[in-house]
C-alpha positions, 0 to 999 in steps of 0.5 A, a space after each residue: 709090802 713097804 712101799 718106796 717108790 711114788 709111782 703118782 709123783 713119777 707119772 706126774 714128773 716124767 711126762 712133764 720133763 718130757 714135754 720140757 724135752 721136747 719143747 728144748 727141741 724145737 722140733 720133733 723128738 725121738 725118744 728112745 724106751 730102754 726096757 719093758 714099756 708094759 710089763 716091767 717087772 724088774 722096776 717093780 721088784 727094785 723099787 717097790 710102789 713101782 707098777 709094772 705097767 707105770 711107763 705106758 701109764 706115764 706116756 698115756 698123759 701124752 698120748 696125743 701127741 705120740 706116736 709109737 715106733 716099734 724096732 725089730 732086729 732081722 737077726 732075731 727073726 732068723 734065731 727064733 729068739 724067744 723072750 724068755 719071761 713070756 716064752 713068745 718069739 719076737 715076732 709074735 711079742 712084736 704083734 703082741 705089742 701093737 696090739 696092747 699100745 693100740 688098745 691104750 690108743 696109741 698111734 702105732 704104725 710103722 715097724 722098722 726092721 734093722 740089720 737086714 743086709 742081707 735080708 734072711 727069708 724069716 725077715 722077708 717073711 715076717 715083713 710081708 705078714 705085717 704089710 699085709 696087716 696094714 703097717 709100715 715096714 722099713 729096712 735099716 742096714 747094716 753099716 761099715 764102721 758104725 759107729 765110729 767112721 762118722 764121716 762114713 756113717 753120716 752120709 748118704 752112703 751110710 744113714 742115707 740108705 736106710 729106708 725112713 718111717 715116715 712119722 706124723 707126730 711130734 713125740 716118736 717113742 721108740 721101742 723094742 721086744 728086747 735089747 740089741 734091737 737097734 733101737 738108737 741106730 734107728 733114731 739116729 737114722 730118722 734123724 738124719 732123715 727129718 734134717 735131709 727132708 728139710 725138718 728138725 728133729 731131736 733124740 732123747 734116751 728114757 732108761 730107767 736103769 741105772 739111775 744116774 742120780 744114785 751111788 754107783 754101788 747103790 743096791 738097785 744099781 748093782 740089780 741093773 748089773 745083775 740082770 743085764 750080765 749076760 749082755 755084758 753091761 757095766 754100770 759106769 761113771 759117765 765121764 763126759 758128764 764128769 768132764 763137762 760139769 765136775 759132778 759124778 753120775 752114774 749110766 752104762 758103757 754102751 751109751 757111753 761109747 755111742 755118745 761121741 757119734 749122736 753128739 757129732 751128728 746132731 752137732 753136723 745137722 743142727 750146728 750144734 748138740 744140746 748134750 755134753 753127757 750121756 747123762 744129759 741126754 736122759 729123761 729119767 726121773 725115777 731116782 726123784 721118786 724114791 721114797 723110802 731108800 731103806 726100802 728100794 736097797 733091800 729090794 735090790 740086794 733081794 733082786 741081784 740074789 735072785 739073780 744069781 740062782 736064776 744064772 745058777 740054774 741056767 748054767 746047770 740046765 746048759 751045762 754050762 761053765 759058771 761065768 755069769 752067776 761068778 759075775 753076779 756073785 761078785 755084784 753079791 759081794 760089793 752088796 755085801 750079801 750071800 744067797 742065805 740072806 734070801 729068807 725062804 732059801 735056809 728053812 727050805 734047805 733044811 726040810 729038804 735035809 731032815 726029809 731026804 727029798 726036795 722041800 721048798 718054802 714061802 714067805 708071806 707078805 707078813 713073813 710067815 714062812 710056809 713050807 712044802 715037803 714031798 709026799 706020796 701024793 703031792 710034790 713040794 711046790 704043790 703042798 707049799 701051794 696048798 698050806 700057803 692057801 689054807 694059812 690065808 684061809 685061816 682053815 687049819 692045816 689038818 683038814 683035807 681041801 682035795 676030794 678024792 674023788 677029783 684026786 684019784 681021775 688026775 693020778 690015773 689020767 696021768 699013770 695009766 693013760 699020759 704015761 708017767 711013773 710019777 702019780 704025785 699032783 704037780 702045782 696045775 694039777 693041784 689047782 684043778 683038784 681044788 677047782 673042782 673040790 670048791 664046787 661042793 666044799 667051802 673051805 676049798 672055795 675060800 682057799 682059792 679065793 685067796 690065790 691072789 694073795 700070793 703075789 709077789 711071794 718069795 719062793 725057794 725050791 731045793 730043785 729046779 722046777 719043771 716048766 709047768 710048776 715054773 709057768 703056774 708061779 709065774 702066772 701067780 707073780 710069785 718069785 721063785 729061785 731053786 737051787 740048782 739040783 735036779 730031782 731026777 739024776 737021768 741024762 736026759 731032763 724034760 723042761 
C-alpha cells in the first residue's frame, strides 16, 4: 500500500499545537474529539499512513495531564442505538471506552448524560449501573432556545442547571460513542460552570474531518461528506473565517451555525473570545501531514465509492427510497468517478454473469485480482477466501486445502441438524475447516498463516453478504461492497 500520510509528523505536531492551545488559554482547556478516538478507520482509509488508533496515541504524549470526559445522549439509551461498525449498543461502547482509555492510563472519571429531561427509565437505569461501578455521572438538560436565545442559554436558568463534572486536570478531552452526543453543549456548559466557580476555562475543537487547509472538493473532503450523509453534513466555506481574514477554509455546517453562541459566551465570561472563525477554534493539523497528495485523492474517491454501495444496500435491505446513495452519487460526480472505477467491482460482475450465480472478486495489495465463484460445495466469498489464501502461499490453485473429513461433520451439522437446505461452507465454516485441515496438512497451515495479508484488501460481492461472512471480512480489515441483490428472491431475509 503507498503511504501518504506521516502518521510520526502528526503525533509530533498535533500534541504540541495543543499544548500551545491551551497555554493561549491561561486556564483549563475543553477540547472536544470529533469522530472515533480509537478506532478510526475512515482516517485510516482516507488517508493512508494514518493508523486507526493515531489520535489516542497522539494524546498519550499528554497523558498526564488529561483527563477524559465521556458524553452519552440519554435519547440513545431509550433507542437502543447501536453502533454499527461493532454492533454494541452505546451503552456498552460507552463501558468499552473507559476500559480501553484506562488501559492506556488515562484519567477517566465522569460520564455526563445529555438531554435528559425527561429522564427515561433506560437512562436512570444505565446511570445507577455506572455509580455503582464507581464513576461520576452528571445530567445536561435540554434547553429552550438553545442555541440561539443566548440571553436564555447563558444563565442560570439555562447553562446554570446543568449538574457540573467536576474535572481535576487541565486538559479535558471530551469524547463520545457516536455523533449527536451532545458533546460541545457539554463544554459549553462546564465552561459556564469553571467561570460560575471562580475558574477560567477554554474550548477548543479537534475534528479531523474535513480539513480546513484543503480544497472544498478536495476527494477526502468530499469522503467526509460521504460518510456523514445520513447525518446530513455539508461541508462548507466557514464564512466567519472568510470574513474575518479574507482567506477561503473549509469546516462543516453544524459548527458553523454554533460558532455565534460559543463566541458570545466565551466573550460574556471572559470579556472576550479568542476565536473569529469556526476555523480558528480547531486543532487540527492533519492536512500539514499529508505526504503524498495523489495518494490521500485515490483513496478518497475509493472511499466516497464505497460509500455509495454501503447506502445502496442498506436501502435495499430497508426498502427504502434511494435518498442517500443519490446524495453520494452526487458527491461521485463532483470526484468525477462512477462504482466501475472500484477495481474488483467489473470482473466480479462479469464471473457473476458468465456462471449465472453470485461471483465475488479481490484486489491484493499488488493488484492481483483474486476471484470466487459459487459451487456445490462452497460459496463465492468462501472460495474467494481460499484462492486469495492459496495465492499468497504461492501453493497452486489446483490443490485441495480442505480434509474431507473436516468438510463433510460441517455440511451435516448444518443440513441434518442446524436446519439449512444449503450444505455449501460459508467464510467462518471455511476457516475452521481449514483450521482443522492445517493440523495434519502443511500447505492448509501456510495458507493461514498468510490471513493477515488480507487486510485492507478490497472486495466486491454480486449480493449482499450475510451478517456472518459480513462479521468474518470485518474481523480480517478487508473492505467489502456488494451490489445490492439478494441471492435468495424470498420476502423474508435473514441478516
Amino acid at each position: 500500500m503507498r503511504i501518504g500520510f506521516d502518521a510520526q509528523r502528526y503525533i509530533e505536531s498535533q500534541s504540541e499545537h495543543i499544548k500551545e492551545r491551551r497555554a493561549q488559554i491561561g486556564g483549563k482547556l475543553y477540547l472536544e474529539m470529533g469522530g472515533k478516538l480509537f478506532d478510526d478507520y475512515h482516517a485510516s482509509r482516507v488517508l493512508p499512513g494514518f493508523r486507526p488508533d493515531l489520535k489516542i496515541s497522539m494524546l498519550e504524549e499528554l497523558r498526564d495531564e488529561t483527563e477524559i470526559l465521556i458524553v452519552l445522549n440519554a435519547q440513545d439509551l431509550l433507542r437502543n442505538k447501536i453502533r454499527g461498525d461493532l454492533g454494541i449498543t452505546y451503552e456498552d461502547d460507552v463501558l468499552r471506552l473507559i476500559d480501553a482509555y484506562r488501559e492506556r492510563g488515562f484519567l477517566v472519571e465522569h460520564v455526563v448524560m445529555t438531554h435528559v429531561e425527561p429522564e427515561n427509565s433506560a437512562a436512570q437505569v444505565f446511570r445507577t449501573r455506572l455509580q455503582k461501578l464507581g464513576l461520576n455521572v452528571s445530567r445536561h438538560y435540554l434547553i429552550a432556545g438553545y442555541p440561539t436565545d443566548l440571553d436564555h442559554v447563558i444563565s442560570d436558568d439555562g447553562l446554570g442547571k446543568n449538574e457540573f463534572a467536576e474535572t481535576t486536570r487541565d486538559l479535558v478531552v471530551v469524547t463520545a460513542p457516536g455523533p449527536g452526543s451532545g458533546k460541545l453543549a457539554t463544554c459549553i456548559s462546564q465552561i459556564y460552570h469553571e467561570y460560575r466557580r471562580g475558574g477560567k476555562a477554554g474550548y477548543a475543537k479537534f475534528e479531523t474531518f474535513p480539513i480546513w487547509n484543503l480544497p472544498l472538493d478536495h476527494p477526502v473532503n468530499l469522503a467526509y461528506e460521504a460518510a456523514t450523509a445520513d447525518l446530513d453534513d455539508v461541508n462548507m466555506i466557514d464564512p466567519f473565517h472568510l470574513a474575518a481574514y479574507g482567506t477561503q477554509t473549509v469546516n462543516y455546517n453544524r459548527d458553523v451555525e454554533v460558532f455565534p453562541l460559543l463566541a458570545a459566551q466565551l466573550t460574556r465570561l471572559a470579556g472576550e473570545s479568542p476565536y473569529k472563525s469556526p476555523t480558528d477554534m480547531g486543532v487540527n493539523m492533519a492536512g500539514y501531514c499529508i505526504s503524498d497528495d495523489s495518494v490521500c485523492q485515490e483513496a478518497g474517491k475509493q472511499e466516497i465509492i464505497r460509500r455509495w454501495f454501503t447506502a445502496r444496500v442498506e436501502e435495499k435491505r430497508k426498502e427504502l427510497e434511494p435518498q442517500m446513495s443519490d446524495q453520494i452519487a452526487l458527491l461521485m460526480a463532483k470526484a468525477g468517478i462512477s462504482p466501475l472505477d472500484r477495481k474488483v467491482v467489473r470482473p466480479a460482475r462479469e464471473l457473476a454473469r458468465s456462471t449465472a450465480q453470485p461471483a465475488s472478486a479481490l484486489e491484493l495489495p499488488d493488484g492481483t485480482i483474486i476471484m470466487g465463484k459459487t459451487s456445490a460445495l462452497l460459496g463465492n466469498s468462501a472460495a474467494m477466501l481460499l484462492n486469495a489464501l492459496k495465492y499468497l502461499a504461492g501453493i497452486d490453485k489446483e490443490i485441495d486445502l480442505l480434509a474431507p473429513e473436516a468438510i463433510e461433520p460441517i455440511q451435516t451439522l448444518k443440513t441434518k441438524h442446524l436446519g439449512s437446505h444449503n450444505p455449501r461452507l460459508h467464510t467462518d465454516e471455511v476457516l475452521i475447516a481449514l483450521s482443522v485441515s492445517a493440523a495434519h496438512n502443511d500447505d492448509a497451515r501456510h495458507a493461514l498463516d498468510h490471513l493477515h495479508d488480507l487486510r485492507d484488501c478490497e472486495v466486491h460481492t454480486t449480493t449482499i453478504l450475510g451478517s456472518v461472512d459480513e462479521q468474518i471480512f470485518r474481523n480480517l480489515h478487508v473492505r467489502v461492497t456488494s451490489d445490492p441483490v439478494y441471492q435468495v428472491k424470498t420476502l423474508y431475509k435473514k441478516h
